[in-house]
RODO-2510 file (C-alpha; in nm, 4 decimals, decimal comma):
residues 388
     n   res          X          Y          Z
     1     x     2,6972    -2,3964    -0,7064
     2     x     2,5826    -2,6586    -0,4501
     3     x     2,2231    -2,7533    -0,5159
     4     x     2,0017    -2,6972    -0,2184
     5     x     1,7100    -2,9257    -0,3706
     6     x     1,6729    -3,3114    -0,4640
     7     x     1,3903    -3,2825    -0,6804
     8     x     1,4508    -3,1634    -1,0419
     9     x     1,1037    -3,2823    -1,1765
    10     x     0,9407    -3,0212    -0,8975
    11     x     1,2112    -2,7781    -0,9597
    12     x     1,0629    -2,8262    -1,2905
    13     x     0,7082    -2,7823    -1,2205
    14     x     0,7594    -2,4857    -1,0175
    15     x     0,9490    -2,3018    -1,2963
    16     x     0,6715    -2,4015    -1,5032
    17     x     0,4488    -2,2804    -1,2958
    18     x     0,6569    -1,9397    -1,2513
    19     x     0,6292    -1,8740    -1,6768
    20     x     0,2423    -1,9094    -1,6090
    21     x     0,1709    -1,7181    -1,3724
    22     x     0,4225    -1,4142    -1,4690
    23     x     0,5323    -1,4937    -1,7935
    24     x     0,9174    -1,5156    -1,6747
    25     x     1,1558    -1,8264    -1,6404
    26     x     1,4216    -1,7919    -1,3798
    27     x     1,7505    -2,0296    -1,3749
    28     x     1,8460    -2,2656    -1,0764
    29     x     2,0783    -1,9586    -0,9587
    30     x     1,8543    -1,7246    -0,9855
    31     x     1,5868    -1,8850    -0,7552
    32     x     1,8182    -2,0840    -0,5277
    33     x     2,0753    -1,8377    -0,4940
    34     x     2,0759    -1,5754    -0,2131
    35     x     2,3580    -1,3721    -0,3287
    36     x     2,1299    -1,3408    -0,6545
    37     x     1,7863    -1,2955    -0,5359
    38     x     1,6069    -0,9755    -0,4177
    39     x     1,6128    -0,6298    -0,4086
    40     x     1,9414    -0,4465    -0,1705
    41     x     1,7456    -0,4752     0,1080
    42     x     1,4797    -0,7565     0,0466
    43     x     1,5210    -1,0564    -0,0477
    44     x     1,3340    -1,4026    -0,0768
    45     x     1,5104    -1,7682    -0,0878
    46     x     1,3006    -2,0957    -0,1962
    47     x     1,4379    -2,4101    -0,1158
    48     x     1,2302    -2,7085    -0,2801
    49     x     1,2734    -3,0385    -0,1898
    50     x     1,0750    -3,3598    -0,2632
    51     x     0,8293    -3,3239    -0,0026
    52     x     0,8077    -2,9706     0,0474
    53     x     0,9005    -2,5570    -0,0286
    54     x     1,1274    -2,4277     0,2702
    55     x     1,0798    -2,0447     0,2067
    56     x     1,3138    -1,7453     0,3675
    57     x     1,2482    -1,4457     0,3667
    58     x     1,5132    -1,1755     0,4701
    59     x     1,4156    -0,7923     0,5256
    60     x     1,6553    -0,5446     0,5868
    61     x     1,9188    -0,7973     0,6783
    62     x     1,6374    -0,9627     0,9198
    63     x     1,4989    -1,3071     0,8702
    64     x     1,1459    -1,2213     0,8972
    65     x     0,9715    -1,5648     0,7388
    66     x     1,0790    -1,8930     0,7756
    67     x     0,7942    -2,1310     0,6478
    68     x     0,7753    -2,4801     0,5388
    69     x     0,4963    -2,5489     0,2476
    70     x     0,3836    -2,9017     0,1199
    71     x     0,4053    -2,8132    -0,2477
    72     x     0,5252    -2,6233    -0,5258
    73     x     0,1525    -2,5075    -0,6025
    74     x     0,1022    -2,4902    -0,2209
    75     x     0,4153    -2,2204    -0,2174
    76     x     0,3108    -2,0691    -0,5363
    77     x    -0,0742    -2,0379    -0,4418
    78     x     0,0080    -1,8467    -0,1077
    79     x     0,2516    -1,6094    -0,2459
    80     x     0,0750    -1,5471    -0,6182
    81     x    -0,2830    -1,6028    -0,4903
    82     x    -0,3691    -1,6304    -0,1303
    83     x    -0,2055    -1,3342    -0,0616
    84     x    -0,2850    -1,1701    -0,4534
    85     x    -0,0087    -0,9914    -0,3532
    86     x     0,1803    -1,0459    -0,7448
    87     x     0,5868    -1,0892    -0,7968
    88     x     0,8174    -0,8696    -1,0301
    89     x     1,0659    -0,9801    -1,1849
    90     x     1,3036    -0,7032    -1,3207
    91     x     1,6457    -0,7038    -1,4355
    92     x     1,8485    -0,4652    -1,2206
    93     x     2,1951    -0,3866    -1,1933
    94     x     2,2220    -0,7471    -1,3002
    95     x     2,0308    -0,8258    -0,9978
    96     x     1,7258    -1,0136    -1,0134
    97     x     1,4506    -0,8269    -0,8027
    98     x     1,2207    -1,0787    -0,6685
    99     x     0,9212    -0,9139    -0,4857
   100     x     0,6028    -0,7893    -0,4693
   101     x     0,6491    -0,4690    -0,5942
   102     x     0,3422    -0,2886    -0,7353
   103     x    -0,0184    -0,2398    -0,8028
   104     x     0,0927    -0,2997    -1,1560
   105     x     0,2603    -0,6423    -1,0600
   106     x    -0,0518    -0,7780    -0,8833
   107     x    -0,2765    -0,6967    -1,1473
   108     x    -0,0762    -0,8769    -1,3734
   109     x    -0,0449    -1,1283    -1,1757
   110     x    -0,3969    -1,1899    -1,1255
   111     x    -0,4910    -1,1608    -1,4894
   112     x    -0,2290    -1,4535    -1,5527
   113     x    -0,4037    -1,6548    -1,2521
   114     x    -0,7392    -1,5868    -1,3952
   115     x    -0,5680    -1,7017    -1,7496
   116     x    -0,4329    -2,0371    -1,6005
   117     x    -0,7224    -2,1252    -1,3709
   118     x    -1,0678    -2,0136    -1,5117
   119     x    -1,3118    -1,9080    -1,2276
   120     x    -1,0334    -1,8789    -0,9982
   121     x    -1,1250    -1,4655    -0,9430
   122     x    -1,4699    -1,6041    -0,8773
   123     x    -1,3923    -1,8565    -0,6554
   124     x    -1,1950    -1,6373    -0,4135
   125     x    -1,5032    -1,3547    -0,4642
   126     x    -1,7157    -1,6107    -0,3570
   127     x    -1,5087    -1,6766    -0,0735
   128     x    -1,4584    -1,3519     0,0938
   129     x    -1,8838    -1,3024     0,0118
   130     x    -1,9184    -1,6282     0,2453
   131     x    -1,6716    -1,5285     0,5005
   132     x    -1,8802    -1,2025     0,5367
   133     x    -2,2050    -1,3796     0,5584
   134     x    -2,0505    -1,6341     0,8381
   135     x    -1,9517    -1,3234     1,0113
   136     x    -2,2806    -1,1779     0,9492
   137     x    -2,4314    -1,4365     1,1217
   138     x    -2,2431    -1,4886     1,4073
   139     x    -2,3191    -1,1138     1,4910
   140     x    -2,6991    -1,1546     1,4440
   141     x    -2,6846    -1,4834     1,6761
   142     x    -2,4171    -1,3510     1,9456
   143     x    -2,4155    -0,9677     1,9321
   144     x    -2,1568    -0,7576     1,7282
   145     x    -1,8035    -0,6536     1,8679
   146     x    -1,8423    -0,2672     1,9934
   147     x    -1,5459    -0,2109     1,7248
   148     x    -1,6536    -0,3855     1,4727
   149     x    -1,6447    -0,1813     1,1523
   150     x    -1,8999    -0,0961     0,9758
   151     x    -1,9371    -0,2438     0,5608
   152     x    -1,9379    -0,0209     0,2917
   153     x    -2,2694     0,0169     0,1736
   154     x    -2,2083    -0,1045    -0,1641
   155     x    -2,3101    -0,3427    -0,4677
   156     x    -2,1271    -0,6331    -0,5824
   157     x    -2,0680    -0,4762    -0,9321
   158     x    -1,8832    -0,1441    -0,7455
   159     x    -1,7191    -0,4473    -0,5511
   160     x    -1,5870    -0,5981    -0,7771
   161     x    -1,4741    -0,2734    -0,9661
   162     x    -1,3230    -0,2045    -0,6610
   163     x    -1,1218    -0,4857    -0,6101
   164     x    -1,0217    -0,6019    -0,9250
   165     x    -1,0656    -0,3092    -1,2064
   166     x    -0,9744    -0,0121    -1,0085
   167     x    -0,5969    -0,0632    -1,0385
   168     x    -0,5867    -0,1044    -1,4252
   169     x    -0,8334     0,2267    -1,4741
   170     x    -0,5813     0,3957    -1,2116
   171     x    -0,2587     0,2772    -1,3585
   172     x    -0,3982     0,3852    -1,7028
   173     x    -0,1827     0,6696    -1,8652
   174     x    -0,4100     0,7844    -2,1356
   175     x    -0,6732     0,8404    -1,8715
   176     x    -0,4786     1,0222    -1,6623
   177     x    -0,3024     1,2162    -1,9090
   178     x    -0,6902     1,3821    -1,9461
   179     x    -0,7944     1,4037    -1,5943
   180     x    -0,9268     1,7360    -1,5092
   181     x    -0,9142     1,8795    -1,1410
   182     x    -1,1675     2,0465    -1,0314
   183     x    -1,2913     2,2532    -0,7603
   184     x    -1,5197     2,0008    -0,6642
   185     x    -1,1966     1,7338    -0,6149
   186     x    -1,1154     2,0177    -0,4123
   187     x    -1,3496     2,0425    -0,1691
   188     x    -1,3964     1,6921    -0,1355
   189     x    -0,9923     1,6622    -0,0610
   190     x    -1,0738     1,9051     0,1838
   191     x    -1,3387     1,7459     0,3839
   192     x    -1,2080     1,4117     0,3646
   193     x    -1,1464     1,2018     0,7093
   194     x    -0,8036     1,0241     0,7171
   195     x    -0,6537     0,8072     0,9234
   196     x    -0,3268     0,5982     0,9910
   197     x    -0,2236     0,2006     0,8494
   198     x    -0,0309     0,0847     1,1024
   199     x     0,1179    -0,1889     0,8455
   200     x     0,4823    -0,2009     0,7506
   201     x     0,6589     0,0815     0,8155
   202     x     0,2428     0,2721     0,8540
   203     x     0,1300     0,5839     0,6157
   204     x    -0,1326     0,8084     0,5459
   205     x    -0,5018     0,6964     0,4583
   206     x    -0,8563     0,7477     0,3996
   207     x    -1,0295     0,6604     0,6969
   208     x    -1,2196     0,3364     0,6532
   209     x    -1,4869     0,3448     0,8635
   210     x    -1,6103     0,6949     0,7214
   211     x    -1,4089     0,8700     0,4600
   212     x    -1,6488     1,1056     0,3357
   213     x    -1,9339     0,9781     0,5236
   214     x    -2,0874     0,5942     0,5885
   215     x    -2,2014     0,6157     0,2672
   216     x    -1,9235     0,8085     0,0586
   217     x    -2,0470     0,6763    -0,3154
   218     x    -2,3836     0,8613    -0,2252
   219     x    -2,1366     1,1842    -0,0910
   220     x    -1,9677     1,1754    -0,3948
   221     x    -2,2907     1,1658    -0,6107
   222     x    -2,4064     1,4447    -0,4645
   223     x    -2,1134     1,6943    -0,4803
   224     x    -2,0537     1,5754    -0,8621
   225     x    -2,4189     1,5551    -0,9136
   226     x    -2,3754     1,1395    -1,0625
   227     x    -2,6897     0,9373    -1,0142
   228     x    -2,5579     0,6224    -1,1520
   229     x    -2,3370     0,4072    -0,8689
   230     x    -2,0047     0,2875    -1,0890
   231     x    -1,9864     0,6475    -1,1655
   232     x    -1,9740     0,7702    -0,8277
   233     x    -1,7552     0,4349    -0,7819
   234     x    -1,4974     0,5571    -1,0805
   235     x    -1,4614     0,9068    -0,9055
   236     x    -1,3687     0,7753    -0,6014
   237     x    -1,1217     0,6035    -0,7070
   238     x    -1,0153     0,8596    -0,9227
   239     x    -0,9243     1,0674    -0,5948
   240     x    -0,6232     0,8890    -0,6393
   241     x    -0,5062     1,1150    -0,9756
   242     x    -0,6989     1,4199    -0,7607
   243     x    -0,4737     1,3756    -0,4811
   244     x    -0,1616     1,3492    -0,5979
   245     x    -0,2254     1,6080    -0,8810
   246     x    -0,3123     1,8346    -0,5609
   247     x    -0,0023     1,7602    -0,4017
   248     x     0,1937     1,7873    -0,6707
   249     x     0,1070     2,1294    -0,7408
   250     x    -0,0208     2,2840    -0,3782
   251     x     0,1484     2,6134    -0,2215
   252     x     0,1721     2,6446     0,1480
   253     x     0,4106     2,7867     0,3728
   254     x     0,5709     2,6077     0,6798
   255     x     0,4213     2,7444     0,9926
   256     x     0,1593     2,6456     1,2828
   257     x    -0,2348     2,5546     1,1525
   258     x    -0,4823     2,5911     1,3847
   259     x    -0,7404     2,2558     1,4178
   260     x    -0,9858     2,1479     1,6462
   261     x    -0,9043     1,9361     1,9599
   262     x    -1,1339     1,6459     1,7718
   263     x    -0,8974     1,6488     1,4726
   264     x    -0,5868     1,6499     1,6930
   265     x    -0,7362     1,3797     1,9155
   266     x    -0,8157     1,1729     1,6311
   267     x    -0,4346     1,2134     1,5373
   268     x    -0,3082     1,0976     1,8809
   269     x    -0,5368     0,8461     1,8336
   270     x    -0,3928     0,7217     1,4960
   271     x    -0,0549     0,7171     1,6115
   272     x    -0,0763     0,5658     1,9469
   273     x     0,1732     0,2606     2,0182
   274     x     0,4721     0,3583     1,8393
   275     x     0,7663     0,3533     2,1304
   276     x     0,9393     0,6300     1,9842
   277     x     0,6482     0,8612     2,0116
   278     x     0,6734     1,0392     2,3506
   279     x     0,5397     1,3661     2,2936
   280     x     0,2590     1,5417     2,0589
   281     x     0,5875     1,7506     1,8831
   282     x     0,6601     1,3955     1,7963
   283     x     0,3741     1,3826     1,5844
   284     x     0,3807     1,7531     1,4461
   285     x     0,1048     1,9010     1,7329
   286     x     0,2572     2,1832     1,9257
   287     x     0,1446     2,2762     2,2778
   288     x    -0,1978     2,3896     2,2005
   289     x    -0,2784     2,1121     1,9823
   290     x    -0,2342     2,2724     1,6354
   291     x    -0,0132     2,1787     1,3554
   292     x     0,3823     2,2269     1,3151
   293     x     0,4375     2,2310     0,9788
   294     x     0,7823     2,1966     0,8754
   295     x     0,9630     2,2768     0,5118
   296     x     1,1056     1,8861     0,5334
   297     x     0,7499     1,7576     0,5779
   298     x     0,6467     2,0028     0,2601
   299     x     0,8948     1,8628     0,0836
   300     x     0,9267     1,5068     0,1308
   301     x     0,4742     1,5298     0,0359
   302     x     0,5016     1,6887    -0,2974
   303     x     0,7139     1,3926    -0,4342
   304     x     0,4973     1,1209    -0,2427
   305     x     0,2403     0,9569    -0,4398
   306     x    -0,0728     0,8297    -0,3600
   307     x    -0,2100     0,4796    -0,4907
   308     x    -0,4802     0,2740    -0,4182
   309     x    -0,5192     0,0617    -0,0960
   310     x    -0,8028    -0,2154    -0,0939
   311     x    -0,7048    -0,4232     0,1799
   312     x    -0,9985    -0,3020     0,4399
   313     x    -1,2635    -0,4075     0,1644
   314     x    -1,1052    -0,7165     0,0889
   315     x    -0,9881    -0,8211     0,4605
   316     x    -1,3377    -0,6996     0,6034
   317     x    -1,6257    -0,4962     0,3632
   318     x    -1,5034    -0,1553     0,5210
   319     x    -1,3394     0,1502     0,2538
   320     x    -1,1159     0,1526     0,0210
   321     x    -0,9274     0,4597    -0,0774
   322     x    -0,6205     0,6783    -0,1470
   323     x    -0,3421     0,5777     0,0131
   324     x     0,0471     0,6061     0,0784
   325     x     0,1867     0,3163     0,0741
   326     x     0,3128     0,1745     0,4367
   327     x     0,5620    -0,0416     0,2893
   328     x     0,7297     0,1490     0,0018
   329     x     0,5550     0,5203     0,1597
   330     x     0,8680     0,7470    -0,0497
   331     x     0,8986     0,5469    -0,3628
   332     x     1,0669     0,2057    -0,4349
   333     x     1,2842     0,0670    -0,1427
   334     x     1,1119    -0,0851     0,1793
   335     x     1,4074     0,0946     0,3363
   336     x     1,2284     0,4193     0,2465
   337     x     1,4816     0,6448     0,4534
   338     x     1,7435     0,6227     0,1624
   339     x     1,4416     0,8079    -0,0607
   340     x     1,3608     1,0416     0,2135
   341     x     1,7050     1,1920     0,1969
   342     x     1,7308     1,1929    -0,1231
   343     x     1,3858     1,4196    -0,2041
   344     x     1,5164     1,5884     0,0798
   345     x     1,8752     1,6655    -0,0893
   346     x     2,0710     1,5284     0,2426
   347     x     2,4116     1,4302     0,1755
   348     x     2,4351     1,0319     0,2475
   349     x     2,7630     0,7936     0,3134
   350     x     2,7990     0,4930     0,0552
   351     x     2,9174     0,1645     0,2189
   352     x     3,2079    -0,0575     0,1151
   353     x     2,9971    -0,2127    -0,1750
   354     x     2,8978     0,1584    -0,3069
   355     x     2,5194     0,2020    -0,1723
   356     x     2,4073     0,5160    -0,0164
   357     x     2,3599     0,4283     0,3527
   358     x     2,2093     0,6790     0,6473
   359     x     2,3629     0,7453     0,9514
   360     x     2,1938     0,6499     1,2961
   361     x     2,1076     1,0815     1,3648
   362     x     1,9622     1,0957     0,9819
   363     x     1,7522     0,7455     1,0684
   364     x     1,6492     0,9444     1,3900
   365     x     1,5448     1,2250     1,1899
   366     x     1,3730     1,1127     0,8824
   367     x     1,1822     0,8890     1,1373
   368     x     1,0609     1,2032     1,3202
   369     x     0,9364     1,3438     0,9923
   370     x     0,7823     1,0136     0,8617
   371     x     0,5572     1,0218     1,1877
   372     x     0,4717     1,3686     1,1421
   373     x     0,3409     1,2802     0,8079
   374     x    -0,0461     1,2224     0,9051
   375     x    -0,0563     1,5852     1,0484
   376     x     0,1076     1,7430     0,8044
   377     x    -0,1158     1,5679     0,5135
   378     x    -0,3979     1,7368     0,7192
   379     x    -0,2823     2,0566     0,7526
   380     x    -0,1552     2,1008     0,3740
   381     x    -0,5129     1,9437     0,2587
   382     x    -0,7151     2,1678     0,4627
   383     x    -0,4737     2,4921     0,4413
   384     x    -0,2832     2,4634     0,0839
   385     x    -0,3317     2,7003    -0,2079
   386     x    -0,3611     2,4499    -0,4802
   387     x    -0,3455     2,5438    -0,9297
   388     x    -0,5748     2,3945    -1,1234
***
């Protein structure tokens, strides 16, 4: 294989840097390779040379990054740390998948960070806390945007439980395993206030500005009857377990749910910019403005789990919350319409190297169902018969 690199000492350092952070050593063809790097439909190509990291990144056959960096650390810092956004490194199909590809991945990674450079969770803490304040200050001085969103009302210690605990008590079996739903969960699943992230491919959320109310660690105090704050913190986050053990298990049959002309506003609202959106059917309304519920959308919910999304408390002091995710929303694959179909039991074409490809009408459809999904999550929450 023709090297694409003149620097074996940083080749070197890098790798080194690699078994640090994530405890895994890659070979030259592994990292330099393209036909050996990503997922099917993702992957990443680093090209170091003595003065800097030329990075590619290809998604779905698209080149969607092309970025020059100064270093190896400079490289590694923005894509293990700057971004804390983790990398997996899995053995599949003989492939290796190189991505960030979990909750699970990231917190890893960050423990390993925090192992390698003491303080360094601090430091970027400390960071975001004066980026607030700046911002904080500017508003006092100049006047506050009109859509400015509002901070959490919260302590550092629920922050920081928040932000860097709440994936590891999540992602911990053992707790799960003994979580009890309750008809409190219930009626808190019921009342909550979602709304849309527009990132990646977009997906179902709790609203950020107001998911229970302004103040939704008080709201969750009071229907659980918890005084102390990382109580009320835990059980919010442990909506995540509520949700999907609601979903899992929920009864309702497909039909049309009658809502308020606020709620269906406030899903125009949400999905508002998308070109292929024409019509309210497009996003499950019906004439009147209630809910078209369809057996797909049923489906494809019950086997969609919920995790946790942080971003809007780390990117600007609003909510964090349950959330499907809006790159991976049906599972594993950025190219989520391979999923749908399959939870949907559609009968999919395999290319010339043997992967499962959809046609251009399935694409069309599955993408008329994934933009239904906010609407349906509403009217399954709200309507659905669910076991304890």
């Amino acid at each position: 294989m023709e090297r694409p690199y003149t620097n074996d000492k940083l080749f070197s350092e890098l790798n080194a840097r690699l078994v640090t952070m994530t405890g895994q050593r890659i070979t030259e063809e592994e990292l330099f390779d393209p036909a050996k790097q990503g997922s099917r439909y993702c992957a990443g190509h680093a090209v170091v040379e003595p003065d800097r990291v030329h990075f590619r990144y290809v998604h779905d056959g698209k080149l969607v990054e092309d970025t020059e960096y100064q270093d190896a650390e400079d490289f590694l810092y923005t894509y293990c740390a700057g971004y804390a956004i983790g990398w997996s490194f899995d053995q599949i199909d003989e492939t290796l998948q190189w991505e960030a590809y979990s909750d699970a991945a990231q917190a890893l990674t960050q423990e390993k960070l925090e192992s390698a450079h003491p303080g360094w969770g601090e430091r970027r803490r400390l960071e975001l806390v004066k980026a607030r304040e700046r911002a904080a200050a500017l508003d006092a001085e100049f006047g506050a945007e009109e859509d400015d969103v509002p901070l959490a009302p919260i302590s550092e210690e629920v922050e920081t439980f928040f932000l860097e605990e709440a994936d590891a008590h999540l992602w911990d079996d053992e707790k799960e395993a003994v979580f009890q739903f309750t008809e409190t969960h219930l009626s808190v699943l019921q009342s909550v206030k979602l709304g849309w992230d527009g990132a990646e491919s977009g997906s179902t959320c709790f609203d950020e500005h107001e998911p229970l109310t302004n103040d939704a660690l008080s709201e969750i105090g009071r229907r659980f009857q918890l005084s102390d704050e990382m109580a009320q913190a835990r059980v919010y986050a442990e909506l995540v377990w509520a949700i999907n053990h609601f979903f899992a298990t929920v009864e309702i049959e497909p039909g049309t749910y009658e809502i308020d002309s606020a709620t269906a506003d406030a899903i125009r609202a949400a999905m508002a910019g998308y070109e292929a959106i024409s019509c309210d059917g497009d996003i499950g309304l019906d004439a009147e403005g209630n809910i078209e519920l369809t057996t797909e959308s049923i489906i494809v919910l019950k086997k969609t789990r919920w995790g946790w999304a942080r971003n809007a408390l780390d990117d600007y002091g609003a909510w964090p919350g349950p959330a499907i995710d809006p790159k991976r929303p049906y599972g594993d694959y950025s190219y989520w319409q391979i999923e749908m179909a399959e939870m949907l039991g559609w009968e999919m074409e395999k290319d010339g190297e043997g992967y499962f490809r959809t046609t251009a009408e399935q694409d069309e459809e599955l993408q008329r169902i994934h933009f239904r999904q906010l609407s349906a999550v509403i009217a399954i929450l709200r309507f659905g018969r669910c076991q304890g």
